[in-house]
N, C-alpha and C positions, 0 to 999 in steps of 0.2 A: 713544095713551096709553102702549102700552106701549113705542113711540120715544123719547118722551119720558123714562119712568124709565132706560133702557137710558142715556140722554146723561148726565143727571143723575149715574148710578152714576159712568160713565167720567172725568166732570169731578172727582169727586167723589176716586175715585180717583189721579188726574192728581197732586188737590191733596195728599194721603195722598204721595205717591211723591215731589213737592218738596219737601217740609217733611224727609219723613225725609233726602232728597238733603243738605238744607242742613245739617241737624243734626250727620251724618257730615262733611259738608266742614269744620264747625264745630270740632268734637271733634278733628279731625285737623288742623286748624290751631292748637289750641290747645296737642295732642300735640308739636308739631312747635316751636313757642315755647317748650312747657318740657316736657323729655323728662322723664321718670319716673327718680329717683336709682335707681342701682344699688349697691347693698352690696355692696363689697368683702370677699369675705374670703382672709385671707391662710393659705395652708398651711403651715406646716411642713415643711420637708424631714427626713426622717428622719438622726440624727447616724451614718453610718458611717464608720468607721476608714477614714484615704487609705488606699489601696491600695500595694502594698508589690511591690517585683520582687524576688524571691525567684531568686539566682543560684547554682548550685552551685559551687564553688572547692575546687579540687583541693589535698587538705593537703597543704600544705610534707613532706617526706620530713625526717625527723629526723637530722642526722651526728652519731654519735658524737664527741665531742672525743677525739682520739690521747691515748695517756698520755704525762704528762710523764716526762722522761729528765732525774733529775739528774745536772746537770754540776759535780765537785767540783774544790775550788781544791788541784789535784795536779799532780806533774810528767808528766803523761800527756793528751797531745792529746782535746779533746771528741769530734774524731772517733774516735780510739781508744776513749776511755770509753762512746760511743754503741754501739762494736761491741761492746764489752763486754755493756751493755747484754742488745742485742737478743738474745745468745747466751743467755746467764743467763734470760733469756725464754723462749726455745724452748723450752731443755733443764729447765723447770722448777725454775729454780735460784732460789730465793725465801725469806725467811721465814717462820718463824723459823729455818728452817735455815739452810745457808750459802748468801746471796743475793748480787745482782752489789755490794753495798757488802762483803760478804766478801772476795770474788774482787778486788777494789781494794787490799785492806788483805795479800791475800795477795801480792797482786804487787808492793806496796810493801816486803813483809818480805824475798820472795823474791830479789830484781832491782835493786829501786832504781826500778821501771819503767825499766830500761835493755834495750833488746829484744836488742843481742848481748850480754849476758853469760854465760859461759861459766866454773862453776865448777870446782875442780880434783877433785870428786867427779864430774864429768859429767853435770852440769845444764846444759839449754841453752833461753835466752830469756828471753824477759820473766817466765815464767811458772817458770824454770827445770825443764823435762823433761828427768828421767833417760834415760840410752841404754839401762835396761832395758824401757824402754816405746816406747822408737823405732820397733819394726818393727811392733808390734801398732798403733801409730797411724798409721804410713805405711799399710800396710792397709785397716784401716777409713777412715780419714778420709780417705785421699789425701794426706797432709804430706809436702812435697818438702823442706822450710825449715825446722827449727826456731829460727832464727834471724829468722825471719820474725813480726813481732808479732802479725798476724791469725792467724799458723798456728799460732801458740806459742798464743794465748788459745784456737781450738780446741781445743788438745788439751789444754791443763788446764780450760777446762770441762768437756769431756767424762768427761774422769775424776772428776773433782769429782761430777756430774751420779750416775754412777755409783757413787760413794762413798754418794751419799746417797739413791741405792735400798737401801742395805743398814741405812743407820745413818740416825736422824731427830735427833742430836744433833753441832752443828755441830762441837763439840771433836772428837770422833771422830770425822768425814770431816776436817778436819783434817789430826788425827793422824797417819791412816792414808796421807795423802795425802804425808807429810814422809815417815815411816820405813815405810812397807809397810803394808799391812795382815795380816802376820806378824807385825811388831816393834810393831805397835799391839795388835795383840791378846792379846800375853804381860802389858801395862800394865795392859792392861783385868780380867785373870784376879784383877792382884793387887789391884782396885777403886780402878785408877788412871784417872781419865776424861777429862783433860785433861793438857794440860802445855804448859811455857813456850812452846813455839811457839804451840800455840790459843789459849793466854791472849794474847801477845802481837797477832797477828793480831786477836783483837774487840777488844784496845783501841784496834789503828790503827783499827778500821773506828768503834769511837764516834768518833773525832776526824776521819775523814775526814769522817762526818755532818752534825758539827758546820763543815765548810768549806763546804755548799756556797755555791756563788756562782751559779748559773744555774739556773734549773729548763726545761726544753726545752731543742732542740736549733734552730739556725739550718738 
């Protein structure tokens, strides 16, 4: 009898064990015909700025632009007027005082811009220098030429230059530059501050002004 239930159970179970078998192969066949939808969901990427290559570059060094050198419509070569120029520069010869359009207007009074002229008072050059100043400027300067244009413009800038350490009024370096500054200072005593030479010298230099024709030098 109890072989008997023992069979029965095991059949019993058999049939328990194929049914659920099938059921599974069932389910998983039908899995397999129609798979189960998947919902998509889509992310967003987060919005950040492209990306940027950040390079250092070395600044440009800045040039000074040269000052311009006007060139006036006169009888005296650019390259002369440039040496002019540059002396009147150095030696601080500028306005309002007597500046290198001074020194232009004086050497047009003085000269003609003719570099040997040679007056019968003993003036010599373009700039016409006295022979009372010859040896103090062969001296200091080294002037072998006064007949020499570049030597001649040295040496009455320099005196020029040194006129107007003393005086800040163009008539009076001038002055003092024509007849001494002896003979300029007896004018001055009687409250005389200019005179026909100074006057004359700043009106060539307003109309020399008024010529120019080039502003720089080639």
């Amino acid at each position: 009898m109890r072989y008997y239930a023992k069979t029965v159970l095991g059949i019993f179970a058999l049939v328990c064990l194929a049914f659920l078998a099938g059921t599974l192969n069932e389910t998983a066949a039908k899995t397999a015909a129609h798979p189960p939808e998947v919902e998509t969901v889509q992310v967003e990427e987060p919005d950040f700025p492209p990306a940027q290559t950040l390079l250092y570059e070395e600044p440009e060094p800045t040039v000074e632009p040269e000052p311009s050198i006007p060139i006036y419509d006169i009888p005296l070569s650019p390259e002369l007027q440039e040496y002019t120029y540059n002396r009147c520069e150095a030696l601080g010869l500028v306005a309002p005082g007597v500046d290198y359009q001074t020194v232009l207007a004086l050497m047009s009074k003085e000269s003609g811009y003719t570099a040997d002229a040679v007056s019968g008072t003993g003036d010599y050059g373009i700039m016409q220098i006295n022979t009372v100043n010859h040896e103090w400027l062969r001296e200091e300067l080294g002037i072998t030429d006064f007949l020499d244009a570049e030597q001649s413009i040295d040496a009455g800038t320099e005196m020029l230059a040194r006129l107007s350490e003393k005086y800040s009024d163009p008539h009076k370096v001038l002055m003092a530059y024509n007849m001494g500054e002896g003979g300029a200072s007896k004018l001055w005593a009687q409250g005389i501050t200019s005179s026909e030479y100074s006057r004359d010298i700043m009106a060539r230099r307003a109309e020399i002004i008024e010529g120019v024709v080039v502003c720089g030098s080639d």
